[in-house]
DOKOL-341366 format. One line per 8 residues: number of its first residue (from 1); their letters; for each residue z, x, y of C-alpha. Coordinates in pm, 1 decimal. Each point is the difference from the previous one (the first is absolute). Last residue first. Layout:
NUM> a> Z:X:Y  ... $
//
This chain:
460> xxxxxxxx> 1695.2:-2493.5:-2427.0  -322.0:-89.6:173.2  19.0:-33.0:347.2  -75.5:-371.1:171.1  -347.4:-181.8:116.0  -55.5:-237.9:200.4  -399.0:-23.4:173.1  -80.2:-123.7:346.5 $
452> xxxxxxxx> -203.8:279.2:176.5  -76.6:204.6:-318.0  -155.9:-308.2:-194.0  -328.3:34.0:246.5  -132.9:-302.9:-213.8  156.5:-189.9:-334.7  336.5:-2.4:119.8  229.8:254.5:-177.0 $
444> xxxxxxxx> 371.0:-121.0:-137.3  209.1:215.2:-196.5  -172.3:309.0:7.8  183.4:314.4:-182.9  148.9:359.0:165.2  31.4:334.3:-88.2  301.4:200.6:-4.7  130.8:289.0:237.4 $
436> xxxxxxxx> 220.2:255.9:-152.8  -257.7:290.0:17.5  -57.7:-51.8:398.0  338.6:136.4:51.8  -77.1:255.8:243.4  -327.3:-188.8:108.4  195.6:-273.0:133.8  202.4:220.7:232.9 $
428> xxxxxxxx> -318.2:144.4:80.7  -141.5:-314.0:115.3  320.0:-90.5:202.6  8.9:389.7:212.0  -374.8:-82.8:48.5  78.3:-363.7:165.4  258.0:151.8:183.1  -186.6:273.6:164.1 $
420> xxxxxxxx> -314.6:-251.1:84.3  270.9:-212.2:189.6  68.8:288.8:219.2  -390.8:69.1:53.1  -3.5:-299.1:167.8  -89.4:-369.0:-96.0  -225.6:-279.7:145.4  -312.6:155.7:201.7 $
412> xxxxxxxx> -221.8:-113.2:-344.1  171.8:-121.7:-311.8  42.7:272.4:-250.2  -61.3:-96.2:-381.2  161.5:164.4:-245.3  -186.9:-115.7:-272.7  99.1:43.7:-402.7  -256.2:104.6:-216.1 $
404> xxxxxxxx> -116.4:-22.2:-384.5  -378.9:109.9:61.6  -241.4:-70.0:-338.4  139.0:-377.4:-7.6  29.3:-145.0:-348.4  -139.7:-333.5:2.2  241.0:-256.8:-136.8  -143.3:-244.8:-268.5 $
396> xxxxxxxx> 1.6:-360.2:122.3  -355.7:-67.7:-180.9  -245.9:50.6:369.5  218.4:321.9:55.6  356.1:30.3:133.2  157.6:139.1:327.6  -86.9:288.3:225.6  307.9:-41.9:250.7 $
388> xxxxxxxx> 274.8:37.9:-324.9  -267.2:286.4:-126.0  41.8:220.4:308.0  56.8:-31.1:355.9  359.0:-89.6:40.5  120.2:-48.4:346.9  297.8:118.5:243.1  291.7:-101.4:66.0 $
380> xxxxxxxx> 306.9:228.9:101.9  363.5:-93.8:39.9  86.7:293.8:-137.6  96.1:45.4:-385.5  -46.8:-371.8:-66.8  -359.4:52.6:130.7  -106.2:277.5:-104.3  33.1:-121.0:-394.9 $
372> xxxxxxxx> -138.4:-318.3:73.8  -303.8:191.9:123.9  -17.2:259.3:-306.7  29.4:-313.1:-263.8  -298.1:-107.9:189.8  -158.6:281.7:-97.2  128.0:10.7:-322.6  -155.1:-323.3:-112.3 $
364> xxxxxxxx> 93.4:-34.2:-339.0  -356.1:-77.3:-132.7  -66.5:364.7:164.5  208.5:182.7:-236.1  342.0:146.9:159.9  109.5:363.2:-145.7  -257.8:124.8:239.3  261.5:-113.9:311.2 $
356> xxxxxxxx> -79.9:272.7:283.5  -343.9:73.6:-105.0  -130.7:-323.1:-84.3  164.7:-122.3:333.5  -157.2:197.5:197.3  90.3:-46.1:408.1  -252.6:-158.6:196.5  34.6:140.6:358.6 $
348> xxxxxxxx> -124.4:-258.5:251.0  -242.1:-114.9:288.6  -222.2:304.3:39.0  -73.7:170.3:-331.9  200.1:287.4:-188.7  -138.5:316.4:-154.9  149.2:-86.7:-239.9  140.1:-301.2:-183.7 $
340> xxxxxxxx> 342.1:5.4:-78.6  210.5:238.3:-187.8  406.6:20.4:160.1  160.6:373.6:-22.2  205.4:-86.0:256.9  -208.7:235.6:212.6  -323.2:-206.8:-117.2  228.5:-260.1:201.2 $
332> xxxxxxxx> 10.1:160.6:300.7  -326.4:115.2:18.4  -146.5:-346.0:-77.9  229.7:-112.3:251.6  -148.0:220.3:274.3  -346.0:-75.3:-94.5  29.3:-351.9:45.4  135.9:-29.3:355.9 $
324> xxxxxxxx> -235.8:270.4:38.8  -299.3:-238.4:-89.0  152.6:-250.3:285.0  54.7:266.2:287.8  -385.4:184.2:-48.6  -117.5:-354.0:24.6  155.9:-152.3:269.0  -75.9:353.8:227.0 $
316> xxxxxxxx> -396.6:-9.7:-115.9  -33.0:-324.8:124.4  -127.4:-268.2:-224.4  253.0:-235.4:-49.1  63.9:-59.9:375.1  -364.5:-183.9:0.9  18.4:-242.1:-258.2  381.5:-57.3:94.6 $
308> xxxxxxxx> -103.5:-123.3:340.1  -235.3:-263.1:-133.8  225.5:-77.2:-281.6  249.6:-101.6:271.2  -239.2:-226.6:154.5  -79.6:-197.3:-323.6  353.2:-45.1:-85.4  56.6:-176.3:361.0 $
300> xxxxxxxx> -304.4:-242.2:-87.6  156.6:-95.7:-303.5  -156.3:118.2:-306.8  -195.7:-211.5:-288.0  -300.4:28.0:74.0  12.3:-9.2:339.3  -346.6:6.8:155.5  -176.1:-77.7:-300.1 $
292> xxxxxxxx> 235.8:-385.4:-50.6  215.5:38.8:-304.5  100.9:182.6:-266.2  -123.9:-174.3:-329.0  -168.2:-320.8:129.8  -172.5:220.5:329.7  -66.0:312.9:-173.3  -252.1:-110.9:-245.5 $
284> xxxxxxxx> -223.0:-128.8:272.5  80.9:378.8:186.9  -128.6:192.5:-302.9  -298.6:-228.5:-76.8  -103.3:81.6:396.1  84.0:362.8:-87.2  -181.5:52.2:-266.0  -317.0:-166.0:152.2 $
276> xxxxxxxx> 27.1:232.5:297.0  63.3:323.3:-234.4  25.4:231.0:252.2  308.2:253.0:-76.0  240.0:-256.5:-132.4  387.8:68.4:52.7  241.5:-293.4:-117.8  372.1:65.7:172.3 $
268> xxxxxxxx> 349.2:-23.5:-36.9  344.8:-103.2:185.8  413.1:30.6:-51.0  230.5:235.7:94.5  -252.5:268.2:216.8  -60.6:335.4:10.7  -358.5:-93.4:-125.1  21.3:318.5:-193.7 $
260> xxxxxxxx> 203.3:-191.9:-275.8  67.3:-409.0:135.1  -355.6:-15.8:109.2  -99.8:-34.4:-405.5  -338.9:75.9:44.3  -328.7:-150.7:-182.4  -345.2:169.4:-5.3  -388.2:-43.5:41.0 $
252> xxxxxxxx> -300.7:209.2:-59.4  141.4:319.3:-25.5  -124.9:405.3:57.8  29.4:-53.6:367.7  381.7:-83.1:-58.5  79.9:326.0:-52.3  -240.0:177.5:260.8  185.6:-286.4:280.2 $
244> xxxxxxxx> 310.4:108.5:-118.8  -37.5:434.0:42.5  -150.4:-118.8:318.7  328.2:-158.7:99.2  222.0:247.1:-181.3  -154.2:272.1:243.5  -209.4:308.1:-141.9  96.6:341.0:30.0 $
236> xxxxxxxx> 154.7:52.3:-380.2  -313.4:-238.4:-145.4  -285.5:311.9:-124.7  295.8:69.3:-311.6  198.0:-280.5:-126.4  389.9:-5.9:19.7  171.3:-20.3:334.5  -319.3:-210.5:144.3 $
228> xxxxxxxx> -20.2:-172.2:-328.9  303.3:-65.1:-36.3  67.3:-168.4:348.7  -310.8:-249.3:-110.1  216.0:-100.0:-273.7  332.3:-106.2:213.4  -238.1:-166.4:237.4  -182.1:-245.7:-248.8 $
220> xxxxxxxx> 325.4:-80.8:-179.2  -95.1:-334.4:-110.3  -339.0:5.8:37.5  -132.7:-131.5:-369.9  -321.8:93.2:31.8  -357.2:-149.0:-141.1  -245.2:146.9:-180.7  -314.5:-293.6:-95.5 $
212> xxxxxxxx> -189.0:159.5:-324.9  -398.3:27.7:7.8  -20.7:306.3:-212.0  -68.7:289.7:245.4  238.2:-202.3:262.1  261.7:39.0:-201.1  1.6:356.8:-56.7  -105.3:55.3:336.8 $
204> xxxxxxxx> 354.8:-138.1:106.0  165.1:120.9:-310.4  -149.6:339.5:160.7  110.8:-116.3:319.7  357.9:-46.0:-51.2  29.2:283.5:-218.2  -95.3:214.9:268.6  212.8:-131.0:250.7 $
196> xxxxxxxx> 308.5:116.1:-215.1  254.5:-294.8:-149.9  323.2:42.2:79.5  291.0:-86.6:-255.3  272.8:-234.3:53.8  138.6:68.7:-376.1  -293.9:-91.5:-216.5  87.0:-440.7:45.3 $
188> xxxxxxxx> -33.7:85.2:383.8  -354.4:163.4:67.5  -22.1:55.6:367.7  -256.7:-121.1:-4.8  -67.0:-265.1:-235.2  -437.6:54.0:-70.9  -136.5:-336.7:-148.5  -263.0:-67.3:-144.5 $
180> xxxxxxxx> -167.6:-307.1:-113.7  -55.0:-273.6:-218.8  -145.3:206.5:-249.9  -162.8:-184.5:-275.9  -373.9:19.0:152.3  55.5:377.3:56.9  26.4:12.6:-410.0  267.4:81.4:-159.9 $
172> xxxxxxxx> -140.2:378.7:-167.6  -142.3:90.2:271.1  319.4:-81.0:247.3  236.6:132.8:-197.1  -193.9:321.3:-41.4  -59.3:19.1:411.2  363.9:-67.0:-9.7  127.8:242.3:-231.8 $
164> xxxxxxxx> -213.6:323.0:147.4  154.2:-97.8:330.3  338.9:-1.7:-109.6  122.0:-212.0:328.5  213.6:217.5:240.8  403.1:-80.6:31.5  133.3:357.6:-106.6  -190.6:112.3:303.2 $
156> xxxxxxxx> 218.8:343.8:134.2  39.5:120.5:-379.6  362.6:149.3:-91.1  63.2:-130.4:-392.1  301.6:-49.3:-69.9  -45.4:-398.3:7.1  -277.9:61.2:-244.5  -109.7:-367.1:-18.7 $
148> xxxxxxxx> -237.3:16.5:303.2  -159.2:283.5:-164.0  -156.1:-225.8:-216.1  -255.6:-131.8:269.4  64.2:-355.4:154.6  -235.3:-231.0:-220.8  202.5:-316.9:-15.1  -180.6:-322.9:-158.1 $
140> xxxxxxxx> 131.6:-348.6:173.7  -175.0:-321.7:-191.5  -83.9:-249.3:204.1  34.4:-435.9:-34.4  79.4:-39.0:353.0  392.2:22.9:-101.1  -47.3:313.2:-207.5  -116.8:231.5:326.0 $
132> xxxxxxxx> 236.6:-235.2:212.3  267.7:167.0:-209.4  -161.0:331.1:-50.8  18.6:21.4:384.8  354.6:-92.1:11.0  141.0:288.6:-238.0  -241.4:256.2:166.3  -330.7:132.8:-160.2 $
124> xxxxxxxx> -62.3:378.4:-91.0  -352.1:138.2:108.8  -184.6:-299.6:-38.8  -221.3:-242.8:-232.5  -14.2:-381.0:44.1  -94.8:-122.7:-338.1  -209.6:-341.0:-22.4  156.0:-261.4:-283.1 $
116> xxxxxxxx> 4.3:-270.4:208.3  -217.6:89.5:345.1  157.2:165.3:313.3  -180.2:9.3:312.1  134.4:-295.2:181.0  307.7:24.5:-191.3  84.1:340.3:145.2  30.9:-102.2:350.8 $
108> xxxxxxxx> 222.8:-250.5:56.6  314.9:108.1:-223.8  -61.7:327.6:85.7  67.0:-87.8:368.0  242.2:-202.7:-65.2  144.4:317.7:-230.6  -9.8:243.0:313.2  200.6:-233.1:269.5 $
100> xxxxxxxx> 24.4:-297.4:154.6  -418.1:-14.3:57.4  -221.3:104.6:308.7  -402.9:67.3:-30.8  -169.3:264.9:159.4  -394.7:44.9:-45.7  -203.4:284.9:199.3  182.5:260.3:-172.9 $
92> xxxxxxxx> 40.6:364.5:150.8  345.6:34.5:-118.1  172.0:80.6:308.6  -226.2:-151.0:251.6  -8.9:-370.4:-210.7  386.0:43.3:-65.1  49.7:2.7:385.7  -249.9:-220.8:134.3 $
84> xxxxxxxx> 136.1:-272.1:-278.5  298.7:50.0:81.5  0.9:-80.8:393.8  -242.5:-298.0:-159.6  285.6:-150.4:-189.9  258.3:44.5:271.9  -258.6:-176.6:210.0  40.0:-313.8:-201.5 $
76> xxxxxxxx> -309.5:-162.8:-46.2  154.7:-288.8:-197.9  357.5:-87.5:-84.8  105.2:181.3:366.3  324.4:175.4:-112.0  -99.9:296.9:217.3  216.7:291.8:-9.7  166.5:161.3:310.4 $
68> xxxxxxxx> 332.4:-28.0:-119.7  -109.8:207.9:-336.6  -228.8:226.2:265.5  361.0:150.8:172.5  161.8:43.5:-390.3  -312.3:169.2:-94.5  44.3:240.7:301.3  340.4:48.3:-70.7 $
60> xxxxxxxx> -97.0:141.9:-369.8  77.7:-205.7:-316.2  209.3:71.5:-278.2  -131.2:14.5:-348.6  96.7:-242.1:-294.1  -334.1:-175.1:-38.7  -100.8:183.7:-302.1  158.0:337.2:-1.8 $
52> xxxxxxxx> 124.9:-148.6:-318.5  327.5:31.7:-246.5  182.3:274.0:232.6  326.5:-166.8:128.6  271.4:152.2:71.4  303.7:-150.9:-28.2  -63.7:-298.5:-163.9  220.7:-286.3:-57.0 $
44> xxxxxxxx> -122.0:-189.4:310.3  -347.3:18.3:-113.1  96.5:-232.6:-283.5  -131.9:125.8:-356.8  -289.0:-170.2:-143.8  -201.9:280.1:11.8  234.6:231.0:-130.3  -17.3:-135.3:-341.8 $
36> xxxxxxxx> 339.5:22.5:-186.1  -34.4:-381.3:-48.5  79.6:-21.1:355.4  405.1:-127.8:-56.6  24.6:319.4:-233.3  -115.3:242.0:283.8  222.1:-196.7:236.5  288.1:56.9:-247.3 $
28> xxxxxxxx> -61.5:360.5:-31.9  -5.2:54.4:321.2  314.7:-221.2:104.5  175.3:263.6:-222.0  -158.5:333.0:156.0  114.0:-145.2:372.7  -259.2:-130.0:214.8  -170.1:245.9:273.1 $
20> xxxxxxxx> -82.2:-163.0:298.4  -264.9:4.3:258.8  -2.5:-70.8:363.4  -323.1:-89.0:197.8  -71.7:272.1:293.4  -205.7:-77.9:312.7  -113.6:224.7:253.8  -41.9:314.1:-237.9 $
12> xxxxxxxx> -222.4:280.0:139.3  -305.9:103.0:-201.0  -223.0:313.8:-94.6  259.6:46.2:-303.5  155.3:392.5:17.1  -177.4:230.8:-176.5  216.3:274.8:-156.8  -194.1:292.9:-137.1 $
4> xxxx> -153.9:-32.0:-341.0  -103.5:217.2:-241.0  -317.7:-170.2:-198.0  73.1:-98.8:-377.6 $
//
């Protein structure tokens, strides 16, 4: 890992919301009360609280000043259009369309272009993206390239496509039963890996050699376009913006979770290059499921914040603050002797779990063992990304996942490097006596994304 000198957080605090830790006995009973699944855990009896980056980030004063500015107008609101400009320079997309957040988008999107028993082919899909994947009648396929799954291994794009895979994939398919594409940048479900610009266009060329739509899934547009610059040789003197625009040139359309780069708590958007017909169908579709194009589902105040956020997230000073956030508690956790994926992404450090509980098969869930496990020493949540989140096949047999990790995800502008400390000091007090740590057994699942609402409780 790099050396670091201190760098302070490129924020003041105006506002502070206090936190408490519970006692170890009122910890275990919460736990128990939850179904020892931290999702369904009240926020109030967590500490710290890493399970997403997803809408849990704090907002500048200037989004603050354009939320009491928004326009709640049901139609034409010019919050919509201040947006619109914005995400329309950034990403260099002629069509912008608002929804509440990444998965509405999904959710009106992909059945337009999805067909029963089509495959939509990626780099490594996200829990909620395989969901509306299956839900339209898809079938997700993950071709992220093996050394994804070396968690040891240092590569700076763990996240690219296996280029050699998907132009086999695609041959031996058929373009006609290929949905589409789509390129998840960064690439969660692998660890919050980047994915290089050269990838991106040679699945982009890829595609387009065989007559296959590629499509992005935006969520943390700015996070990935800051590893390239660091990362990728010809892009060191280039700004994030243009470094975005060359991204998203290689795409015909994407969907963005607002509440990751966006910097803001709730909000998403539809991107379509030029497709007029697509994006008349798009907005038609919108209306029932969202709501009317120029709201979609946010308030007019939401709408203006996202504005601001799209263009704080891409300065260089943001940037460099948010990936050192997550570089200085890698470093102090490989310290503790902790494994987790390396080098580390943007949003989170994903901490092994196959590595620090081996003794735990996968059908016992040791990842999510692992999070239960942090939390009742600490006060700590955060989320298992493993074969609990991947589920069961078509027959109700459980997939084995080929990554067994546990997220530490780091809302944005939120917490200091103080509360880093503590959550390394927990993780390596759970490492230390990682050997007595049992599996755990499903006592209720629901039939889709079982990870949010699931029971479960440890085996004995």
């Amino acid at each position: 890992m790099t050396n670091f000198t201190f760098l302070p957080e490129p924020y003041r605090i105006k506002m502070v919301e206090p936190i408490h830790l519970l006692p170890p006995q009122e910890r275990v009973e919460a736990l128990r009360r939850a179904g020892y699944n931290p999702f369904s855990l009240r926020s109030s009896e967590v500490y710290i609280d890493l399970l997403t980056d997803s809408g849990t980030g704090a907002m500048s004063d200037r989004q603050w000043a354009a939320l009491m500015m928004g326009d709640e107008s049901y139609a034409g609101s010019s919050s919509f259009y201040q947006l619109e400009s914005t995400a329309q320079e950034l990403f260099g997309y002629q069509y912008i369309i608002p929804a509440h957040q990444g998965r509405g988008a999904e959710q009106v999107l992909f059945p337009q272009f999805i067909k029963p028993g089509q495959d939509v082919i990626g780099n490594m899909h996200f829990d909620t993206t395989m969901a509306h994947i299956s839900l339209a009648g898809g079938i997700p396929v993950n071709l992220v390239h093996e050394r994804a799954y070396d968690t040891q291994l240092e590569h700076p794009f763990k996240g690219d496509t296996d280029l050699d895979q998907l132009r086999s994939y695609i041959v031996k398919r058929g373009a006609e039963n290929i949905a589409f594409c789509i390129i998840t940048i960064t690439c969660n479900s692998a660890g919050g890996q980047p994915v290089s610009m050269a990838n991106i266009k040679a699945v982009s060329e890829i595609c387009q050699e065989y007559g296959v739509l590629c499509f992005m899934d935006a969520a943390r547009f700015a996070e990935n376009a800051y590893f390239i610059k660091k990362r990728e040789a010809g892009y060191a003197h280039q700004s994030i913006k243009s470094i975005i625009r060359e991204m998203f040139s290689y795409t015909q359309a994407f969907t963005l979770s607002a509440k990751k780069d966006g910097l803001v708590n709730i909000g998403g958007l539809i991107g379509i290059k030029d497709n007029r017909e697509w994006y008349e169908h798009t907005r038609s579709v919108l209306v029932p499921l969202e709501g009317f194009p120029t709201y979609g589902g946010m308030a007019g105040r939401d709408m203006a914040a996202l504005a601001v956020g799209l263009q704080e997230v891409v300065t260089d000073e943001y940037l460099e603050a948010r990936v050192y956030q997550i570089e200085y508690l890698a470093t102090r956790l490989q310290a503790g002797g902790v494994p987790f994926q390396s080098p580390v992404g943007g949003h989170a450090v994903f901490l092994d779990a196959k590595k620090i509980l081996p003794h735990i098969p996968f059908h016992q869930y040791p990842a999510q063992a692992l999070c239960n496990e942090i939390y009742l020493e600490g006060g700590i949540r955060p989320v298992e990304i493993g074969s609990f989140l991947l589920g069961r096949d078509a027959t109700g047999v459980q997939l084995e996942s080929p990554l067994e990790l546990v997220r530490l995800t780091i809302p944005r502008r939120v917490y200091t490097i103080s509360h880093l400390e503590y959550v390394a000091a927990i993780c390596t007090k759970v490492m230390q006596r990682a050997s007595d740590i049992k599996g755990i057994k499903i006592t209720y699942e629901p039939p889709v994304l079982r990870h949010f609402t699931a029971r479960l409780e440890p085996l004995s």
